[in-house]
C-alpha positions, -999 to +999 in steps of 0.1 A: -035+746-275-040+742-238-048+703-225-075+694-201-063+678-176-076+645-170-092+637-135-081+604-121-095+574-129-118+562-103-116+526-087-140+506-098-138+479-071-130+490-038-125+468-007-130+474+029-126+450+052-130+456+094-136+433+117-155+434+148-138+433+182-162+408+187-147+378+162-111+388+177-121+385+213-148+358+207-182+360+217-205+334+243-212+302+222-251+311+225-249+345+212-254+363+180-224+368+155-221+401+144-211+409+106-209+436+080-219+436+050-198+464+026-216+482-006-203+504-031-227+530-045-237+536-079-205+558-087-180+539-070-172+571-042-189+562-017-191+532+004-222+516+024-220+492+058-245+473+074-244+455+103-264+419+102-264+397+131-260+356+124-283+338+150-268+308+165-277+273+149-299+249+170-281+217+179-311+193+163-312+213+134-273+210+132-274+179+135-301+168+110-283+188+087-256+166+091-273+137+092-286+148+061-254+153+044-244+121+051-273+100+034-271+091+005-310+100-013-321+071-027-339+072-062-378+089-064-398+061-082-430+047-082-421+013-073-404+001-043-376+016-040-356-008-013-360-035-046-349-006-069-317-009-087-295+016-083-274+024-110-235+020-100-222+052-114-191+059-090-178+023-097-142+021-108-133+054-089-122+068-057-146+073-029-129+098-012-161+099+014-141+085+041-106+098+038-092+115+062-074+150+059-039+138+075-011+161+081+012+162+047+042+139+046+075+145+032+078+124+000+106+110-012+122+119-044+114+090-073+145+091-086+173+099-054+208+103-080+185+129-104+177+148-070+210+144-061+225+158-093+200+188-091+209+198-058+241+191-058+264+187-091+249+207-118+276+233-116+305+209-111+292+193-145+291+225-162+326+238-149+338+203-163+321+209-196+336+244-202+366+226-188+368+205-221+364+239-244+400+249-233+432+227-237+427+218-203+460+203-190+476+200-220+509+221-230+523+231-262+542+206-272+531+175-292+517+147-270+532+121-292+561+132-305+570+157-281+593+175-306+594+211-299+596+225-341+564+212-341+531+234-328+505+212-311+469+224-324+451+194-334+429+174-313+405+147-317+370+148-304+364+113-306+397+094-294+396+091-254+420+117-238+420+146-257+453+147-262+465+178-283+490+166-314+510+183-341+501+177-375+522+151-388+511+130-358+472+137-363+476+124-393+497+092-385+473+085-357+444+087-378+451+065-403+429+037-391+403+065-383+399+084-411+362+099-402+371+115-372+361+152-364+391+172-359+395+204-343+426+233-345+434+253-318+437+291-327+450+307-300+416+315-280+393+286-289+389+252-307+373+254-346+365+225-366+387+214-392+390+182-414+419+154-419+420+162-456+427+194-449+459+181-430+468+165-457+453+125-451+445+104-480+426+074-474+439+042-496+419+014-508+428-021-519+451-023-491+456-039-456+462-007-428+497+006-431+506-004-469+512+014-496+505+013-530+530+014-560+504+025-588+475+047-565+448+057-587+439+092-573+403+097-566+385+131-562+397+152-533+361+159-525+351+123-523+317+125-496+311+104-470+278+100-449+289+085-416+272+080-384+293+112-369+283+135-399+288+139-434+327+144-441+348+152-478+377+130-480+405+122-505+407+091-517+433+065-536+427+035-552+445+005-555+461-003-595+488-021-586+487-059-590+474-063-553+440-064-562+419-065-595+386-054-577+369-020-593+366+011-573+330+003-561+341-031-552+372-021-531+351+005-510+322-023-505+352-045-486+364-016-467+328-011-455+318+023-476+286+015-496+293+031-531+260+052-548+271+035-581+290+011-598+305+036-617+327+063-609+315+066-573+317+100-558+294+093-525+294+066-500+276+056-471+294+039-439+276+003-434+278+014-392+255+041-409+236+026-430+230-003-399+220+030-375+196+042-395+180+008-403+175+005-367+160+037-360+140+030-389+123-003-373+121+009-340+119+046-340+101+050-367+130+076-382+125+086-413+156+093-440+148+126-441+148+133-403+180+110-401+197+128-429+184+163-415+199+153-378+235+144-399+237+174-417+230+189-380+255+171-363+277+181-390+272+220-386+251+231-365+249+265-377+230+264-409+254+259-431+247+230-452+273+204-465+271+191-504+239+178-506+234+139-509+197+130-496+184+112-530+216+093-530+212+084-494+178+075-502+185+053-525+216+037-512+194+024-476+173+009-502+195-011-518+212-015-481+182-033-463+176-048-494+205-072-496+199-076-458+170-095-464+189-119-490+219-121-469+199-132-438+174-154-462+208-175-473+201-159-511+241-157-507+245-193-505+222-206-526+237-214-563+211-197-585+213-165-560+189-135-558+172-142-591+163-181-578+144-163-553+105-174-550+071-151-538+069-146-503+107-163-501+124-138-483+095-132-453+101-146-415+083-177-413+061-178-381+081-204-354+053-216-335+024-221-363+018-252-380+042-259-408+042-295-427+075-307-430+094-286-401+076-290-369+044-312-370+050-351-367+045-377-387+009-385-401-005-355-387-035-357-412-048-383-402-053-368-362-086-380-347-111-354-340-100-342-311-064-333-318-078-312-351-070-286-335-034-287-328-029-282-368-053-250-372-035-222-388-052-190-374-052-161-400-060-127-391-072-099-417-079-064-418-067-032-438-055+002-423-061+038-440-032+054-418-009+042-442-014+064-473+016+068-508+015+095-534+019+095-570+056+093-576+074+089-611+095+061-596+063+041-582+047+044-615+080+033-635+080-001-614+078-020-586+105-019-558+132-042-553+119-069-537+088-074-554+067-099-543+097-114-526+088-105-490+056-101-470+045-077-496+022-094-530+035-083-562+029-048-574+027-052-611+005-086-610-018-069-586-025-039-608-026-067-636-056-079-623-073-048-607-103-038-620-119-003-605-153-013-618-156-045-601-170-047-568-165-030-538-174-029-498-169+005-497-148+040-512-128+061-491-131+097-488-101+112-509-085+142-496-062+144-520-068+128-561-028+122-564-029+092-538-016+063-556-023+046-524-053+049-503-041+019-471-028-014-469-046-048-467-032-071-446-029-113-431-012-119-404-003-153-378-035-145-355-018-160-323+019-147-330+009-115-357+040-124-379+031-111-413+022-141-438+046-147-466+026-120-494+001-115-470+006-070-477-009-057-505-022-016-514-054-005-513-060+022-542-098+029-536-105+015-500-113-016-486-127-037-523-132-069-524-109-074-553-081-063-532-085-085-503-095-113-526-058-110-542-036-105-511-058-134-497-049-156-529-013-143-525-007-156-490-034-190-485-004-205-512+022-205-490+002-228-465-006-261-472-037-268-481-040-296-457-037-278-427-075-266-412-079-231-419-098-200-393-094-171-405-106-136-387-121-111-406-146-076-398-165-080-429-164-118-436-196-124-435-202-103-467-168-113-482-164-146-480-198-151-505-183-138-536-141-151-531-143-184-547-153-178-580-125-144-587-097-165-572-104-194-595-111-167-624-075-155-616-058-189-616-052-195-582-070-226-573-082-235-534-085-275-540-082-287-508-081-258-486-099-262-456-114-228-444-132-216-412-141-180-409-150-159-379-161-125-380-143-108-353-143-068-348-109-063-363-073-073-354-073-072-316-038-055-316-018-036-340+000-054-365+036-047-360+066-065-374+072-094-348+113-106-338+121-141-351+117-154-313+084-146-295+077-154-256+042-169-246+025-160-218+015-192-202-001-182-166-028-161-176-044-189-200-038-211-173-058-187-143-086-183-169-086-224-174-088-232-143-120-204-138-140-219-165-132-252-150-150-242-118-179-225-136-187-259-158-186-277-122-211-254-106-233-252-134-230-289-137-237-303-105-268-275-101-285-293-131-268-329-132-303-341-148-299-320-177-264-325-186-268-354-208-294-336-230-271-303-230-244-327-241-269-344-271-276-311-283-244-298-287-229-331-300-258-331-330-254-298-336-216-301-340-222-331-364-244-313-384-252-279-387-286-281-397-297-285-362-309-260-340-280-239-327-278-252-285-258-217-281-283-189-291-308-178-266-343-197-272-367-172-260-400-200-257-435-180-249-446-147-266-433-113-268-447-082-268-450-078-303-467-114-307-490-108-281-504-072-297-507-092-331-525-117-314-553-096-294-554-068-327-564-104-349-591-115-325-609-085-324-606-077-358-624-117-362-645-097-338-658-069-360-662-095-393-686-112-368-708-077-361-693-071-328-687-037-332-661-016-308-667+006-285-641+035-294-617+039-324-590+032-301-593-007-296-586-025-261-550-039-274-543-006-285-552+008-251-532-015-230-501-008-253-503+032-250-502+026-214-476+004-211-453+030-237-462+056-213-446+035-185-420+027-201-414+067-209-419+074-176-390+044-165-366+060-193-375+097-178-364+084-144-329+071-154-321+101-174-331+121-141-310+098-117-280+102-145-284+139-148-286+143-110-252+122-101-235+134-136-245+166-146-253+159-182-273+137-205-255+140-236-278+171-251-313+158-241-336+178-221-357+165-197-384+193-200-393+182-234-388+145-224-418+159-197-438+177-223-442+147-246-450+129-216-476+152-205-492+146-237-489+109-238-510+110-204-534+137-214-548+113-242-546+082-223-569+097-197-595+101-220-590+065-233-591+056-194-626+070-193-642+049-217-624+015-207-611+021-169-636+047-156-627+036-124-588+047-125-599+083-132-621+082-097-588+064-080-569+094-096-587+122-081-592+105-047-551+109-046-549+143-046-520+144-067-496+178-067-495+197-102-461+204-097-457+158-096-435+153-125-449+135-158-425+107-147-442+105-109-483+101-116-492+069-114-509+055-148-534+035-127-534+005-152-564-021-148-542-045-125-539-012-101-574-016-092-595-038-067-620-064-079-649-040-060-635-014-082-635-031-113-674-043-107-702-022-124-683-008-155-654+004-137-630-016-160-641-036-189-641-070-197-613-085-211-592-055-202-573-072-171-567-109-196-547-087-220-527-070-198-518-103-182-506-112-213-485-081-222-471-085-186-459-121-187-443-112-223-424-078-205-416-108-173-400-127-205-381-102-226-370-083-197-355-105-180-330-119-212-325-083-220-313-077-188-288-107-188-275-092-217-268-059-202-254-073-173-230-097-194-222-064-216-217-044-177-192-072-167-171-069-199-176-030-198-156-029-161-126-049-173-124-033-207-121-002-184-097-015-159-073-028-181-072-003-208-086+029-199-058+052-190-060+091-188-091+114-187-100+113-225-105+076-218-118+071-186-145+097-199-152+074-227-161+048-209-172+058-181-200+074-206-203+037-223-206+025-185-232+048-177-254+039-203-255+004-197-265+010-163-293+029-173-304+001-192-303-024-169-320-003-149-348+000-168-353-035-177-348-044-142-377-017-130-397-032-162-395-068-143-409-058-115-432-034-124-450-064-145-443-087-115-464-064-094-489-061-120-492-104-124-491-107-081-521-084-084-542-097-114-537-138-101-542-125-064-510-139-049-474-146-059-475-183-052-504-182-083-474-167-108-446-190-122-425-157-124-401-150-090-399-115-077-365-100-090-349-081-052-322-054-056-297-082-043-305-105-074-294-078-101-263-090-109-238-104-129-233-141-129-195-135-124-189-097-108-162-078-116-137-070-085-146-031-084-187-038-083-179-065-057-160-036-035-187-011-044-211-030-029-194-040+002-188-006+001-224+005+001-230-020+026-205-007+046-225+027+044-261+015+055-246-005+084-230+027+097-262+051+092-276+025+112-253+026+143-260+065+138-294+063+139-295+040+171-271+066+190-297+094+184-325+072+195-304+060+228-296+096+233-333+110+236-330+127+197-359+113+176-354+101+142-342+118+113-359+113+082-343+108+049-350+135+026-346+134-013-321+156-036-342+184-056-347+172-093-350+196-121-378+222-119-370+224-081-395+195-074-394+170-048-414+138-034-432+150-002-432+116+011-408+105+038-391+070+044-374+061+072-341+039+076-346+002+093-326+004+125-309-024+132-315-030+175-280-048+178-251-033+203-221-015+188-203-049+191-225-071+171-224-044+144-186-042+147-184-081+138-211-078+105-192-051+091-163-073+094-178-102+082-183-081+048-149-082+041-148-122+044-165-132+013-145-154-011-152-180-039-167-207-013-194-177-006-203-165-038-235-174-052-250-171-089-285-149-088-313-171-097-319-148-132-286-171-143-305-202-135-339-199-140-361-227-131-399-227-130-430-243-134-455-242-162-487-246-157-481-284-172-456-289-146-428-293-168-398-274-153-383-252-182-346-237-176-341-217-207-311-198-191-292-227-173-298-245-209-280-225-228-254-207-201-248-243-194-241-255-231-220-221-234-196-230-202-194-265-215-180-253-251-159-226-235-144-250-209-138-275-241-127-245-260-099-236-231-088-269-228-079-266-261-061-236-262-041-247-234-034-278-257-027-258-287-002-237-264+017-267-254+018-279-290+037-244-299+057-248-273+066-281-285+066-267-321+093-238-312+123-258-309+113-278-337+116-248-364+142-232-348+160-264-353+154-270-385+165-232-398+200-246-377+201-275-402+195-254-432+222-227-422+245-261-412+237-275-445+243-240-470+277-238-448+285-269-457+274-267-492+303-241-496+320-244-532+353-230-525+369-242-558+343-215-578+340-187-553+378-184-533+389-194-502+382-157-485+345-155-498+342-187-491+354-183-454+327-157-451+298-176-461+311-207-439+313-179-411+280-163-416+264-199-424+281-210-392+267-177-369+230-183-379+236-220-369+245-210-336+218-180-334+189-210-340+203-231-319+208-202-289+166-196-295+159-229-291+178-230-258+164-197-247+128-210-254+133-241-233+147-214-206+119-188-207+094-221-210+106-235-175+121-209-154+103-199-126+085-165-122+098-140-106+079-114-083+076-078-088+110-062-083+133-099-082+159-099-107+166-127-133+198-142-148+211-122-177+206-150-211+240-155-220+246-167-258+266-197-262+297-193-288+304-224-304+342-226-317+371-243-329+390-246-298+419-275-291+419-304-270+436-287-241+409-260-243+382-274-244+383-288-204+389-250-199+352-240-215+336-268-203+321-259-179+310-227-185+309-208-155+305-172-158+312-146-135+282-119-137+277-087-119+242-076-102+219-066-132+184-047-138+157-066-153+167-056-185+205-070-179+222-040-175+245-039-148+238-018-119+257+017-110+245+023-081+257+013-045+225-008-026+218+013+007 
């Protein structure tokens, strides 16, 4: 069967590319630049040139092109738009507009010894590494013994050196080190072998170096799970009349943690067991991952020693268990672990109030003013992340500690847990064999140490009878004198109903104090805190000393109000029944009154016989236009954001347009019954059809003159509601406008200090964006009805409203980046002014400013021109300088933030000073407690720590060496006596961190030294008097410092 022959595949893309001798030679600046444009045909074989010449560019039109690049085009609106606000959306980032390109510079390496090491000592390491695989410098014989009948072919990989031993001397060597990974030498590499293989037995019962006249032999495959891997081992016991301890009891005092009291055939090394309890806390290591990582480190290639993970498991339980009573003093206390009491074994917080330990005498009966030095601040809130399973074991009984800790008690909670009662809400189950769906939790809100009970499980979300117990279970353990606020996302709707279950469950409240606070959560996460905390005492101080200076300014603006701000907020504080001085008291109508107002009167109207003129009645007329303007406002910041970002979450502005179009269509044919003369004004302005819905003017009754409005050309009444409707918009827009600037203020620092990355700098720079579209759209709605109420009184000295500028939209306290953006667009307009003023010196005329294309390729045909400034080079030199030199004795608060005007009575109303001035008062008051309440847990610290030195002083003391022997007795003396000197070491550090100075940005501190308190002798003590210390340069985090200074 012959083959066709396949013609080759043709290039599909073919590339040709000459160039002229005219680009290489160069051609006269004022001639034409030849170019060729290159075409493939249809089948891709042949190829097509043309020859197009590029006409030189004018140098005017050059330059207005650049000109025009370099203006910013402001915003197409109806109003003014040098009073326009524009929305900042490029605050917080770069502006890159006036970098230069600069030649790149050669950057040093971050980190000069890991640059080092890469360029230069890789291999050497590696060579030394292999080095290690041999014998290295080691010979035959025995490095010990150095008898020659005896082959070397042991060494250890732990013991320093190397050194290669026979096997009697291995052995010897490592009696003391009986865990130690061993390797045999077989002629052409090292393989892993085992001391029991070389014959070592490990006794019990005995000091190092005796031995036993009646061994019990143990098994020969006796497991061990060390920190180094899991080993076998062979094992003796003690039976002579050394010792009468069991076998589980003679491998607890050799530091091997037996898996049971009877016959143990695993143990766990307590330098394990301490590992893995750290990694645990800090790493978050599970016991699988930590037993996966030993049976790793064991063999690393796959084969598995015996396995011993559920007796692991079980044995770290039992392990951090009777850490907790050890370092609770369970151990010295004479009815031991079952004496223990709820909540017993949990970290008390240092620094919170506590009755008995750190407050003084006859604190209950503080004036006032000091109530708030003894307010326990509780914090509470439940996380879903943390989720259980059904598990035979869980459902047998509760854990060892139950109800011991910071966690309630398991089987009293499910006692009284009722799944019908009620609930806030149900989670979502993924899986129906959860036995736990989250954890509740109460925290110390100022220091988040976990309240004694204050954990409990959630087993069908977030119910009330849940939080209501592990409430119950931790409000005991604080006295009921102390004042109570406690911090909670839901308390509104919680608190109602907690009274009467607790009571019904037997936990009774008599006494308790309670404030509540409905906060958005737990501020942080709730992790487990250290038993010594450090507060940070300059920022509360900074932000003191601000609200300070905001009270004074506020204060001496309006030093005849004060002393009714103060009466206000004194009554209300005495009795709550009083109006509330702190919300925002709106006086006049809104919008919503005013329609309700006009729609009554004229339906009184049409009772009396006075019948309307169209279905559509006045008020409702006046309110379709005014939604249309505010459509059209709402069109024109979605434009403006679509134009700078791109996108507008999903919306499309052609049906925004459409409805519009609609909107306008009917209320032209309302116009021509009521405001005949706004359809005549329409048509004499010639307006475009391709004007967008969001640029025709309405043409509202204001917009026309009094000639115009004269023989039917608006009706009666018509321009009266509208005046009212406008000073309502003059009123809610302006407080809905401080509110979006307060939220704009708290939006920037949010961002600055949290945002990190692009996932969340895209968040909130999305949350940023919308509020500036807000406020600029109340802002617009200000001044559109400001123009509207100049226009209807016939003057602006007529109004009691002031015209809101550009310059007046603004926080009352700017963030730093909109206070650099704006010095920054300063910046800007001052230099397209010098510009401007060099073309005019140099004969060019001006260049207009011409506006971006909006969607639909339609544009405003209107042009505006820049104000020039006519000052020399030099005088502009010295103002954009002098932009740069504002500071705290040049800021000014706009006058939105202190509102003062005059009524038609005369009677000056300041609703906004009022209340921003009763809100700085309470938050100065409020600050100068907090730094108070700071000094009183600084004074508090010391205190408790001191008091958990007496109680260790006093269970050392209490010591009954008659009943428990002199060598167990030594040991609780000992551990009594460590703790002492641990307390008393935190108290000193507090006093340390409380007074020492702070260090800038790269200075190193002291390394904290721990004081050791001991027995010394007379002669001795002189010699640790003094307690100088030699120390070595050290990092910030007290290591000492490997590296030569340059």
């Amino acid at each position: 069967m012959s083959r066709k022959r396949r013609a080759p595949a043709v290039p599909r893309l073919v590339r040709h590319h000459i160039t002229p001798m005219e680009q290489l030679i160069g051609a006269p600046p004022d001639a034409p630049l030849p170019t060729v444009v290159h075409r493939l045909t249809n089948d891709n074989r042949r190829l097509w040139s043309q020859t197009v010449l590029v006409e030189p560019t004018s140098p005017v039109k050059r330059a207005r092109i650049q000109h025009l690049e370099r203006v910013r085009a402001p915003a197409l609106s109806t109003t003014n738009d040098p009073e326009r606000y524009e929305m900042n959306l490029g605050v917080c980032e770069d502006d890159d507009s006036d970098t230069e390109m600069s030649k790149p510079r050669f950057t040093q390496p971050a980190d000069k010894a890991m640059h080092q090491w890469t360029q230069q000592s890789r291999d050497i390491y590696l060579q030394a590494m292999l080095w290690r695989e041999g014998r290295g410098n080691e010979g035959t014989l025995c490095h010990q013994c150095q008898d020659a009948t005896r082959e070397a072919l042991y060494r250890c990989r732990a013991c320093y050196g190397g050194a290669i031993l026979c096997q009697q001397c291995c052995v010897a060597t490592h009696q003391a080190n009986p865990l130690h990974d061993i390797e045999s030498w077989t002629g052409v590499y090292f393989v892993k072998t085992s001391l029991r293989d070389l014959g070592l037995r490990i006794q019990f019962g005995h000091r190092l170096g005796e031995r036993c006249r009646s061994p019990r032999l143990g098994r020969a495959d006796f497991v061990v799970i060390a920190g180094n891997g899991i080993h076998e081992v062979s094992v003796d016991f003690c039976g002579c009349e050394a010792t009468s301890d069991p076998n589980y009891l003679q491998l607890l005092k050799a530091g091997w943690y037996p898996s049971t009291t009877d016959a143990p055939r695993t143990c766990a090394t307590f330098s394990c067991l301490d590992t893995f309890h750290y990694l645990s806390l800090h790493g978050k290591t599970t016991a699988y991952d930590y037993y996966s990582a030993l049976e790793s480190l064991t063999d690393g290639t796959g084969i598995k020693p015996p396995n011993r993970y559920s007796i692991f498991m079980r044995i770290s339980r039992q392990y951090r268990h009777l850490l907790l009573l050890k370092r609770m003093g369970r151990g010295h206390d004479k009815y031991g672990v079952l004496g223990t009491g709820p909540g017993e074994l949990a970290i008390r917080c240092p620094a919170c109030p506590r009755p008995g330990v750190n407050l003084p005498e006859g604190w209950e009966n503080a004036s006032p003013e000091d109530r708030c030095l003894y307010i326990m601040f509780i914090a509470m809130d439940a996380c879903f992340s943390a989720e259980a399973q059904v598990h035979l074991q869980r459902v047998a009984g509760p854990g060892t500690g139950d109800g011991l800790g910071v966690y309630a008690r398991d089987r009293s909670t499910r006692g009284n847990l009722s799944i019908g009662m009620k609930k806030l809400y149900l989670c979502d189950f993924e899986d129906e064999y959860l036995h736990v769906t989250g954890v509740g939790m109460g925290v110390c809100a100022r220091h988040e140490f976990v309240l004694p009970n204050g954990v409990g499980d959630l087993q069908a979300g977030e119910r009330y009878v849940n939080m209501d117990y592990i409430f119950g279970s931790f409000i005991r353990h604080i006295d009921p004198r102390l004042f109570k606020i406690i911090s909670y996302d839901i308390v509104c709707q919680w608190i109602k109903t907690l009274i009467e279950p607790l009571e019904f469950r037997g936990l009774e409240l008599d006494g308790t104090n309670l404030m509540t606070t409905g906060l958005s959560g737990i501020g942080e996460n709730c992790w487990v805190s250290p038993p010594f905390y450090d507060v940070d005492l300059t920022e509360p101080r900074l932000n003191f000393e601000k609200q300070e200076q905001n009270f004074e300014l506020l204060t001496v603006g309006h030093i005849d109000r004060v002393p009714d701000w103060k009466r206000q907020v004194e009554e209300f504080e005495a009795d709550n029944e009083k109006p509330n001085p702190y919300q925002s008291s709106n006086e006049g109508l809104t919008e919503t009154a005013v329609r309700k107002m006009y729609e009554e009167e004229e339906a009184a109207q049409e009772q009396a016989g006075i019948m309307p003129i169209h279905d559509v009645s006045p008020t409702e007329f006046i309110s379709a236009l005014l939604d249309a303007e505010a459509d059209q406002r709402r069109i024109r910041g979605l434009a403006d954001l679509k134009r700078t970002r791109g996108s507008i979450g999903g919306l499309s502005l052609r049906q925004q347009r459409r409805k519009l179009n609609r909107a306008i269509k009917r209320l032209r044919t309302l116009q021509a019954t009521y405001t005949p003369a706004a359809l005549r004004k329409f048509e004499s302005l010639n307006i475009s059809q391709d004007t967008l819905a969001e640029r025709v003017p309405l043409l509202p009754p204001s917009s026309l003159s009094s000639t115009e409005c004269e023989n039917g050309g608006c009706r009666d009444g018509l321009l009266q509601i509208e005046q009212s409707f406008r000073e309502a918009q003059c009123r809610s827009s302006l407080t809905a406008l401080q509110l979006q600037l307060h939220v704009k203020a708290r939006l920037l620092t949010y961002k600055k200090n949290n945002a990190r990355a692009q996932a969340m700098n895209t968040r909130s720079r999305t949350l940023v964006d919308q509020n500036e579209r807000k406020i600029l759209l109340h802002s617009e709605k200000y001044q559109t009805a400001w123009r509207a109420l100049v226009a209807i009184a016939g003057g602006e000295d007529k109004i009691i409203w002031r015209q809101l500028h550009k310059s007046d939209i603004r926080c009352m306290e700017e963030p730093e980046e909109v206070q650099e953006q704006r010095r920054k667009d300063q910046r800007a307009e001052l230099e397209e002014r010098i510009r401007a003023e060099e073309m005019r010196r140099a004969g060019l005329p001006d260049l207009p400013v011409s506006s971006l294309p909006m969607e639909d390729s339609d544009q405003e045909d209107g042009e505006d021109e820049i104000p020039v400034s006519r000052s020399d080079r030099l005088d502009a030199a010295r103002e954009r300088n002098a932009l740069f030199k504002h500071g705290e004795s040049r800021r000014s608060v706009s006058w939105i933030w202190s509102n003062v005007v005059e009524t038609a009575n005369g009677v000056e109303e300041g609703h906004v000073a009022n209340r921003m001035g009763k809100i700085l008062r309470a938050r100065t008051r409020r600050w100068r407690e907090e730094v108070r309440i700071l000094e009183a847990e600084w004074l508090r610290l010391p205190l408790s720590f001191g008091a958990e030195e007496a109680l260790w002083a006093q269970r050392g003391a209490g010591v009954d060496i008659s009943n428990c022997g002199v060598q167990l007795a030594e040991g609780m003396i000992a551990y009594a006596a460590k703790h002492a000197d641990m307390y008393r070491n935190l108290s000193r550090r507090a006093e340390v961190v409380r007074t020492k100075p702070i260090l800038e940005r790269g200075h190193r501190g002291e390394r904290e030294i721990n004081e050791v308190y001991t027995m010394v002798q007379e002669d001795d003590a002189a010699a640790r008097a003094d307690g100088v210390i030699d120390t070595d340069d050290e990092d910030e985090h007290g290591n000492e410092s490997d590296e030569e200074d340059d």
